[in-house]
C-alpha positions as CSV (number, residue, x, y, z in Angstrom):
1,X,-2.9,-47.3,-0.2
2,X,-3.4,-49.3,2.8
3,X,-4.7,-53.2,2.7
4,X,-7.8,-54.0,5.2
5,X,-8.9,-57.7,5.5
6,X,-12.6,-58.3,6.3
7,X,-15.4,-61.4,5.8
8,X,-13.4,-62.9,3.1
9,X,-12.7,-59.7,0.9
10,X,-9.6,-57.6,1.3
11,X,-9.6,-54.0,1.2
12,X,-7.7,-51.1,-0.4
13,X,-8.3,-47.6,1.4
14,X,-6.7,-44.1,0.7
15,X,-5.0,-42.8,4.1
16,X,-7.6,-40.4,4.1
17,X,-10.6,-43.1,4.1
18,X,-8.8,-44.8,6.9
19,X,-8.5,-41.9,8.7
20,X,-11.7,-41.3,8.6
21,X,-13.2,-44.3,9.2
22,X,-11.4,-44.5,12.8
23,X,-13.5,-43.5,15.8
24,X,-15.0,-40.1,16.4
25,X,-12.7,-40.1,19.9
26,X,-8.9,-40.7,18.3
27,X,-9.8,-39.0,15.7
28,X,-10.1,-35.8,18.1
29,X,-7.0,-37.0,20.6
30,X,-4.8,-37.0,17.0
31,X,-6.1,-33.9,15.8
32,X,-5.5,-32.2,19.3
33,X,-2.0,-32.6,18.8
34,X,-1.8,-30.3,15.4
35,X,-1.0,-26.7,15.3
36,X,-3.4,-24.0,14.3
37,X,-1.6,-24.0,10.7
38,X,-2.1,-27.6,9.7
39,X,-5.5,-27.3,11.3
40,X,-6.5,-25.2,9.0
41,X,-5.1,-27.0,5.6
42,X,-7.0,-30.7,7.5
43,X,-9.8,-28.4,7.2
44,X,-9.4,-28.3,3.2
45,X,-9.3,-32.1,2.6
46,X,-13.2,-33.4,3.2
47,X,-16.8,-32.4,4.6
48,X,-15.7,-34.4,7.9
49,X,-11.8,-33.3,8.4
50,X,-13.6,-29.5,7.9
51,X,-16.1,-30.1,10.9
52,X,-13.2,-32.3,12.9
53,X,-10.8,-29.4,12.4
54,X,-13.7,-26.9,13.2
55,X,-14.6,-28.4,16.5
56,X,-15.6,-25.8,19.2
57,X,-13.9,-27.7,22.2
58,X,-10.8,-28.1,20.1
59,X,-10.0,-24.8,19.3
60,X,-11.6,-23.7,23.0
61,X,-7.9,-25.6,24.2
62,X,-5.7,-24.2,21.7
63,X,-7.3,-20.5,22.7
64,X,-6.3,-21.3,26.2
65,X,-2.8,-22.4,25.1
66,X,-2.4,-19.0,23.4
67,X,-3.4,-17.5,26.6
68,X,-1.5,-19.4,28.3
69,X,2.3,-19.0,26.4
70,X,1.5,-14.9,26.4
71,X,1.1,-14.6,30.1
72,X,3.9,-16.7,30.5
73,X,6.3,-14.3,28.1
74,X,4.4,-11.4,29.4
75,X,4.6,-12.3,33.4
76,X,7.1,-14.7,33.2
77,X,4.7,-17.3,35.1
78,X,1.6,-19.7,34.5
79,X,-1.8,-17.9,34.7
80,X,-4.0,-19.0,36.9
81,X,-6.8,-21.5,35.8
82,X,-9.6,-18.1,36.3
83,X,-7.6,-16.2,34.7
84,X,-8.2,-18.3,31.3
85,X,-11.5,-18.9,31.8
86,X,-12.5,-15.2,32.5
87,X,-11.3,-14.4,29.0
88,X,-14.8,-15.6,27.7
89,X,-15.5,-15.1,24.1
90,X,-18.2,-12.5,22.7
91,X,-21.6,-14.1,22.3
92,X,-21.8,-15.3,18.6
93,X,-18.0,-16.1,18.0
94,X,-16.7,-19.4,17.4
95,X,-13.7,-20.2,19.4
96,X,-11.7,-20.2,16.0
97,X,-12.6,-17.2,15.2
98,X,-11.7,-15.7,18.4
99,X,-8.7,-17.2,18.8
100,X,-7.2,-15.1,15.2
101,X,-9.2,-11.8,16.4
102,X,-7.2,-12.1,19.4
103,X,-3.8,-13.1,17.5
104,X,-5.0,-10.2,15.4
105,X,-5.5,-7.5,18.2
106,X,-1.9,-8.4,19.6
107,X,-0.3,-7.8,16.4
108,X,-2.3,-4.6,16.0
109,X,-0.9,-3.2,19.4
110,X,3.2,-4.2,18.5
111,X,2.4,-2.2,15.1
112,X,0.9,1.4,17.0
113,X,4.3,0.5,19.4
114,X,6.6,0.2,16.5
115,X,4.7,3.2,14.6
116,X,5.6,5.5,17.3
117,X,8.7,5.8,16.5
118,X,8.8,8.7,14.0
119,X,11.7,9.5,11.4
120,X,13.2,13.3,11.5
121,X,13.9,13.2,7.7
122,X,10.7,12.4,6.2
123,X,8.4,12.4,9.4
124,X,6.7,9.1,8.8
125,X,7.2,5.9,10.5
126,X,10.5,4.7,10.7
127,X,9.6,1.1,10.5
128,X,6.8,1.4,7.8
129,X,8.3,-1.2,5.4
130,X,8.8,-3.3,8.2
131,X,4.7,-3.3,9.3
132,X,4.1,-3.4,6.1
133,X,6.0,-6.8,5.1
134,X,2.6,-8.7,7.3
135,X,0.5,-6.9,4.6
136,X,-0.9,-8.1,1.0
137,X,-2.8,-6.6,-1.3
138,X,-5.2,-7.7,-3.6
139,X,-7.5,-6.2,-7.1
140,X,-10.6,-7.3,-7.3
141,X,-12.3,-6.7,-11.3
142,X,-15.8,-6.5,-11.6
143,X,-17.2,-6.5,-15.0
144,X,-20.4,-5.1,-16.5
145,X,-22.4,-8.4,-16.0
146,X,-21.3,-8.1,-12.2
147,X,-18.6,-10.8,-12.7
148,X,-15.9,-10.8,-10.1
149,X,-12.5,-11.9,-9.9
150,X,-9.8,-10.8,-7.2
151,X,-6.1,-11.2,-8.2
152,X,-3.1,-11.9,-6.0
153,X,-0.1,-9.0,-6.2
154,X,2.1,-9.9,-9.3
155,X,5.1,-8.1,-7.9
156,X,6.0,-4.9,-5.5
157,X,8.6,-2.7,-4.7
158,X,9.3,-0.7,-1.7
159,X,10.8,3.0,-2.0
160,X,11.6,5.7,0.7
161,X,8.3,6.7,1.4
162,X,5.9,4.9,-1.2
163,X,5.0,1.4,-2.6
164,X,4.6,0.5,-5.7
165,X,2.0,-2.7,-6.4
166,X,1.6,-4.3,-9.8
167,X,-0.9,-6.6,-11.3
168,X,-0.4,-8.4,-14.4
169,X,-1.4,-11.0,-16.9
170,X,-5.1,-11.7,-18.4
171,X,-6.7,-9.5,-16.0
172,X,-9.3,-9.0,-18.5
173,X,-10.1,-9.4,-22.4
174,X,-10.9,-5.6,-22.6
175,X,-10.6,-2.8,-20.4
176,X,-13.8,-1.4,-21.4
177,X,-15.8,-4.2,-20.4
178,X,-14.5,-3.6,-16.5
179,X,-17.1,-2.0,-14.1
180,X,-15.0,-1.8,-11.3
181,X,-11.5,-1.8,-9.8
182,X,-11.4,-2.2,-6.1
183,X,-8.0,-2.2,-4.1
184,X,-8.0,-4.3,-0.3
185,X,-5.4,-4.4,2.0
186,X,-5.3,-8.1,3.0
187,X,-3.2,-8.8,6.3
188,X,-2.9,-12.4,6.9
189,X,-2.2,-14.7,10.3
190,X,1.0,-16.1,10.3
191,X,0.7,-19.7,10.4
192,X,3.2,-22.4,10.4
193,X,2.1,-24.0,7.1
194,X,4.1,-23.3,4.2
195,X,2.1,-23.3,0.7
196,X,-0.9,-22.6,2.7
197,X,-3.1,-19.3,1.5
198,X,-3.5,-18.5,5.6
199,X,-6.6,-16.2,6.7
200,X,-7.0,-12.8,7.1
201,X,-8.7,-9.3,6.8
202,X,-9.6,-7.5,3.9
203,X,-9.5,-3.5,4.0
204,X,-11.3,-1.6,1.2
205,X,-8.9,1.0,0.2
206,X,-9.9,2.3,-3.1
207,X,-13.1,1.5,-5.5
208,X,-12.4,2.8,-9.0
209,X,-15.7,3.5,-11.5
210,X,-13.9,2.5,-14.4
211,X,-17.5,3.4,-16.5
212,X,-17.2,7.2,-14.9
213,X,-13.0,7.4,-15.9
214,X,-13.0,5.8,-19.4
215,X,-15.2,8.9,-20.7
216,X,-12.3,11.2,-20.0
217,X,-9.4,8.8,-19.3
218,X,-5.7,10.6,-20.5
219,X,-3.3,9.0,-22.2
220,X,0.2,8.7,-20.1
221,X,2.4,7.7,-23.6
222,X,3.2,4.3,-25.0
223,X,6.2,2.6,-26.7
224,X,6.0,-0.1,-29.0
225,X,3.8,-2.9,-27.3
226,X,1.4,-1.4,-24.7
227,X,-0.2,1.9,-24.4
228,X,-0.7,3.7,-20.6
229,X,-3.5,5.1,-19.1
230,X,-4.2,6.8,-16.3
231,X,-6.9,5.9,-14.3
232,X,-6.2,8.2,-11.4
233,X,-2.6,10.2,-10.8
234,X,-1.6,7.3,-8.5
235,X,-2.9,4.4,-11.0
236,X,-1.4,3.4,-14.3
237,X,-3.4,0.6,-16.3
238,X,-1.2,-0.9,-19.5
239,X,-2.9,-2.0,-22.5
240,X,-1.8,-3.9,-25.2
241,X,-2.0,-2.0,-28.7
242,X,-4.4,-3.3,-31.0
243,X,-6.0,-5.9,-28.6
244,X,-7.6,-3.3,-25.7
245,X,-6.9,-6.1,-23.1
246,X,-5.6,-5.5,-19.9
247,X,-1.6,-6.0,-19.4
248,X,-0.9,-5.1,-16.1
249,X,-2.2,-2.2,-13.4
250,X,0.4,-0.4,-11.3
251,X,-0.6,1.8,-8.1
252,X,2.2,4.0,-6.1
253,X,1.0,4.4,-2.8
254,X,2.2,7.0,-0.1
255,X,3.5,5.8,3.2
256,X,1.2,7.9,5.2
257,X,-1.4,6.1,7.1
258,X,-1.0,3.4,4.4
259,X,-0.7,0.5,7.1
260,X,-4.1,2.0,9.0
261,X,-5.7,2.1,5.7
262,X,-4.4,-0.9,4.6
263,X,-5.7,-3.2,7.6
264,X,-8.4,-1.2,9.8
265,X,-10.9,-1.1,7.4
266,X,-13.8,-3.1,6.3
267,X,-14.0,-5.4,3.4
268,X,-16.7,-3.1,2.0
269,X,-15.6,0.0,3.9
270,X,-12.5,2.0,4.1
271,X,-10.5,3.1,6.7
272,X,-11.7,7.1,8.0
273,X,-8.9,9.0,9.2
274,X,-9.3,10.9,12.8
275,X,-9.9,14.2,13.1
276,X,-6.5,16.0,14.1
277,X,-7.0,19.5,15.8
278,X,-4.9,22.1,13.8
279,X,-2.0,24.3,15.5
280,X,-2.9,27.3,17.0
281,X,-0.4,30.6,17.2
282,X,-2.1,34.1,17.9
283,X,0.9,35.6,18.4
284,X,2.9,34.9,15.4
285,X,0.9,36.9,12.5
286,X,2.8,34.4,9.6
287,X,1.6,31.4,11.0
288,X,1.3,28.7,8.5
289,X,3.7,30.2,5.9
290,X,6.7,29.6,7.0
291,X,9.1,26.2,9.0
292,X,7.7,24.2,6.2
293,X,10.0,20.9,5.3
294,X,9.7,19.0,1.8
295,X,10.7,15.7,1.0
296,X,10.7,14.4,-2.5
297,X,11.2,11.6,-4.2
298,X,11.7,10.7,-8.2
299,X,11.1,7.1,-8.7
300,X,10.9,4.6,-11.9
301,X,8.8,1.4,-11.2
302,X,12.6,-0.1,-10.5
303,X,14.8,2.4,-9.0
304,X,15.0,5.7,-7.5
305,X,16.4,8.8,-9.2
306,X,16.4,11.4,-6.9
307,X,15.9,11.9,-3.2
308,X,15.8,15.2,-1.2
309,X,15.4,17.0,1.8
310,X,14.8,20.6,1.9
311,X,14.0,22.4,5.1
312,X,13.1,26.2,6.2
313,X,10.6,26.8,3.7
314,X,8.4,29.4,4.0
315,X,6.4,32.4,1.6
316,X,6.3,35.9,2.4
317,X,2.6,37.9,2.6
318,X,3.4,39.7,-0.4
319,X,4.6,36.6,-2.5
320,X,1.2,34.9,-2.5
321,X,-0.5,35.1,-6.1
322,X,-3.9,33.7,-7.2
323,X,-4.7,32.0,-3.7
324,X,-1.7,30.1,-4.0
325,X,1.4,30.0,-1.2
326,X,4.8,29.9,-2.9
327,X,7.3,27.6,-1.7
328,X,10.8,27.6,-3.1
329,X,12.9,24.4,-2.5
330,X,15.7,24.5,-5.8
331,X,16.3,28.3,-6.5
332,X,17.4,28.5,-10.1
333,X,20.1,31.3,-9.2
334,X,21.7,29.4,-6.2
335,X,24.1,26.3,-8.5
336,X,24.6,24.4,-4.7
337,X,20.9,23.6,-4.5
338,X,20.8,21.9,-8.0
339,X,20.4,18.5,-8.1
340,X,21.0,15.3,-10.4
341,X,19.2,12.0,-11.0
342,X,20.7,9.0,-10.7
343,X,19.4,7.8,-14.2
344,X,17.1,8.8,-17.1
345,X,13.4,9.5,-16.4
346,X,11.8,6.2,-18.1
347,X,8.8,4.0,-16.4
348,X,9.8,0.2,-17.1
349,X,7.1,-2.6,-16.9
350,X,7.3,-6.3,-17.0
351,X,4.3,-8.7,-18.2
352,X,5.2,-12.4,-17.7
353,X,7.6,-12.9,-20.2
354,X,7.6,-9.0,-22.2
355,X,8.9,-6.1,-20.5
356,X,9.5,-2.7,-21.7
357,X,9.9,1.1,-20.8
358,X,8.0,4.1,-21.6
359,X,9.9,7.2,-21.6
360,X,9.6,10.1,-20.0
361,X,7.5,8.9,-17.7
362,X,8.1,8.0,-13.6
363,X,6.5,8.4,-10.2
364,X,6.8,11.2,-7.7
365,X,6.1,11.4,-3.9
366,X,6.3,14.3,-2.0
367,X,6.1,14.3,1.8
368,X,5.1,18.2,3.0
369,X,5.8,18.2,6.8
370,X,4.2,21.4,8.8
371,X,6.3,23.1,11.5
372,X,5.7,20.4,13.7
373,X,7.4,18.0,11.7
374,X,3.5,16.5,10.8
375,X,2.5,15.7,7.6
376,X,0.9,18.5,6.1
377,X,0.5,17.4,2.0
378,X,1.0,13.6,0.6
379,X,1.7,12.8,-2.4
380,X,2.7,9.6,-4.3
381,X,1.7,9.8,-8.1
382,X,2.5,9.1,-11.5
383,X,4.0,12.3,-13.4
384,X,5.9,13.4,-17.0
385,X,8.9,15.3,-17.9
386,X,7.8,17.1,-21.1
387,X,10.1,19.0,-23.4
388,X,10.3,22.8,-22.9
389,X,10.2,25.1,-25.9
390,X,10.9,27.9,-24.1
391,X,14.0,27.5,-21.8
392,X,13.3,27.7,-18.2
393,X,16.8,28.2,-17.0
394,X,19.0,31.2,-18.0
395,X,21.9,29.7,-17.1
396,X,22.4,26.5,-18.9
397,X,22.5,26.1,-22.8
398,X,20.9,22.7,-22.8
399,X,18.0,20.5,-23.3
400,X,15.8,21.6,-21.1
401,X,12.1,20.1,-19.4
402,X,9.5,20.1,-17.4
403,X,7.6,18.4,-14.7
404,X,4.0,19.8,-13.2
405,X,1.6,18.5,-10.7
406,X,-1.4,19.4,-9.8
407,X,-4.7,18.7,-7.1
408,X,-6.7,21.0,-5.3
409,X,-4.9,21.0,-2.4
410,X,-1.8,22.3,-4.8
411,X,0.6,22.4,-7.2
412,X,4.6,20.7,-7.8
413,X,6.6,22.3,-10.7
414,X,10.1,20.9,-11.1
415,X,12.4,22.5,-14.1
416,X,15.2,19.7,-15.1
417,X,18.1,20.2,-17.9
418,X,20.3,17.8,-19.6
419,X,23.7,18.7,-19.1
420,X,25.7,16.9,-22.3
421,X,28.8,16.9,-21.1
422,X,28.0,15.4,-18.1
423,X,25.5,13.0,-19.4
424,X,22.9,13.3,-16.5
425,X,19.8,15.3,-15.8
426,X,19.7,18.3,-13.6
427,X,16.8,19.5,-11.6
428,X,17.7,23.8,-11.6
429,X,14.5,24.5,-10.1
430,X,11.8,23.2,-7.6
431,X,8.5,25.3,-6.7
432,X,5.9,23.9,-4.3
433,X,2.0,25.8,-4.4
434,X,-0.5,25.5,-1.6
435,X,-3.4,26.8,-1.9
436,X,-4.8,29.1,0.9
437,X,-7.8,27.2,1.1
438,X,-5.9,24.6,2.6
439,X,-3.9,26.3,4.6
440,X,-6.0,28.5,5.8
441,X,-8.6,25.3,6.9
442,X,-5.6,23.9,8.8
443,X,-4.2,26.9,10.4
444,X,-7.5,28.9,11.2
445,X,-5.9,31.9,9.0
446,X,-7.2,34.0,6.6
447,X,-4.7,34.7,3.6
């Protein structure tokens, strides 16, 4: 508290009252001294340290400063005086404004720059996670009585080539109340304020009608606390048993295109791919069945239990069944292509102080690259290994399971075995499916 003597009385003023009962004029001078970051949190305190901090001609200067120290990394030299004042902003945009669109833009050019650079083993980015570390992402519920409430990310966990977001806590008192889950990319400005929720962008990327999926919403298993749905094959939503409140939502998330789709859409509209123009061979009459390269990946919510590359796949004419194309990756008859998992199959969760695991349960993305080495067929989603009555492998006496996925662009069926006295699962087999719709809509063929 601060002391101020006047006509006989003294006094006693909070800094901010002082401050804001000095004149209009050092008010500005002081504030002209601040950073963008603690701009914005002075903008937070009061009506009048908002409209100080918001000040046209204020932020007009620190524009021109930005200006300024990128022309000077860029060029090596001070701009000249017209240069600054040709970059005029649109008509309708505060200078504030402007000056994060343009921070914005800058960052959106080092990402296509870094983005270029294109991995040979799973043909995605090769700095993904690294573009991806300026990104957030947010749920936003929406009840039945149009209620809304967005929720920070609880935690995350980066794979190979997929993400994995969770949500928990009271996200809601029951599930079947919720109207709506929406998922936004949120990619914030960095400012130099710690403990400062700094602006940014939100990107629609997925609206869920939670009304439409409860009518036929499967079960994914349970152990003794929660119970798992599935929403969607990418999104799991955890219940607690007996209470039909909301314990935590988990999404798994492919790498491909995830940082356009995570920032370049609107906050009510999501991102819209390109149009690519398909590969085109006359002369070869097997175009499309064959230089295929998988990558897959067996994931818990914690770890991963199996990565692999498999290249030269390809179907013959005469080996495509019920419009679908075969492609083998893990022959059962060749023992060098089988391969283990690091661990048991088992999806663990955590819920602020509770955490679990649901067996036979985990996540799998697949990364289907064309000849080209361009992705052809994306898939991150949640799958189970189910018990096999009848064995699937001739050559191993052992417990033996199951794994299937399925969409309409195709199919994943992966045959695993326990081997005993080894202790560790074996995947003996690995069949991939496309169906010729799809590849005959990307290759211009007719099988």
């Amino acid at each position: 508290m601060l002391a101020v003597k006047g006509s006989n009385k003294l006094y006693r003023l909070s800094p901010q009252n002082f401050m804001e009962r000095l004149p209009s004029e050092i008010l500005d001078k002081i504030l002209s001294y601040l950073d963008p970051g603690t701009l914005v949190c002075i903008g937070h305190v009061s009506k009048t340290f908002y409209q100080l901090a918001n000040d046209e001609a204020l932020w007009r200067n620190i524009y021109k400063r930005l200006l300024k120290k990128k022309c000077i990394s860029m060029r090596g030299k001070m701009p000249e005086p017209t240069t600054l004042e040709a970059q005029a902003r649109p008509d309708g945009c505060c200078w504030k404004l402007h000056y994060f669109k343009t921070r914005d833009a800058w960052a959106r050019r080092k990402w296509k720059t870094h983005l270029g650079v294109i991995s040979p083993h799973t043909g995605l980015p090769s700095r993904t996670v690294q573009m991806l570390r300026s990104i957030t992402w947010e749920l936003t519920v929406i009840d039945k009585s149009r209620n809304e409430a967005a929720y920070d990310l609880s935690w995350f966990q980066f794979f190979e080539t997929s993400v994995v977001l969770c949500w928990n806590g009271n996200l809601c008192q029951d599930y079947r109340r919720i109207s709506t889950l929406q998922l936004h990319g949120v990619r914030r400005v960095a400012l130099d304020c710690p403990g400062l929720k700094a602006p940014g962008w939100r990107s629609l990327m997925e609206v869920i009608d939670m009304e439409a999926v409860t009518k036929s919403m499967p079960d994914y298993g349970q152990d003794g606390v929660i119970e798992l749905k599935l929403l969607k094959p990418h999104v799991v939503m955890g219940i607690w048993k007996d209470q039909r409140s909301v314990a935590f939502v988990i999404f798994t998330l492919h790498f491909h295109r995830l940082l356009e789709r995570s920032s370049q859409g609107s906050s009510v509209g999501t991102y819209v791919e390109p149009a690519t123009r398909a590969p085109f061979d006359d002369i070869d009459p097997d175009y499309g069945l064959h230089g295929y390269q998988l990558h897959i990946v067996l994931h818990s919510s914690r770890c991963e239990l199996m990565s692999g590359s498999f290249s030269q796949l390809f179907c013959r004419r005469d080996q495509i069944r019920h419009g679908l194309v075969k492609l083998t990756a893990v022959d059962e008859t060749s023992f060098s292509q089988h391969t283990s998992l690091s661990g048991d199959v088992t999806l663990p969760w955590r819920c602020e102080a509770l955490q679990g695991e649901v067996k036979g349960r985990c996540f799998m993305t697949l990364t289907l690259l064309d000849e080209f080495n361009q992705p052809f067929w994306c898939v991150s989603s949640a799958v189970s290994m189910k018990h096999q009555e009848t064995p699937c492998s001739l050559f191993y006496a052992a417990e033996q399971f199951l794994i299937r996925y399925q969409d309409s662009d195709g199919q994943v069926a992966m045959n695993i075995v326990r081997v005993e006295q080894q202790k560790k699962l074996l995947i003996v087999n690995l069949t991939v499916y496309l169906t010729t719709g799809k590849v005959n809509q990307y290759f211009g063929k007719e099988y």
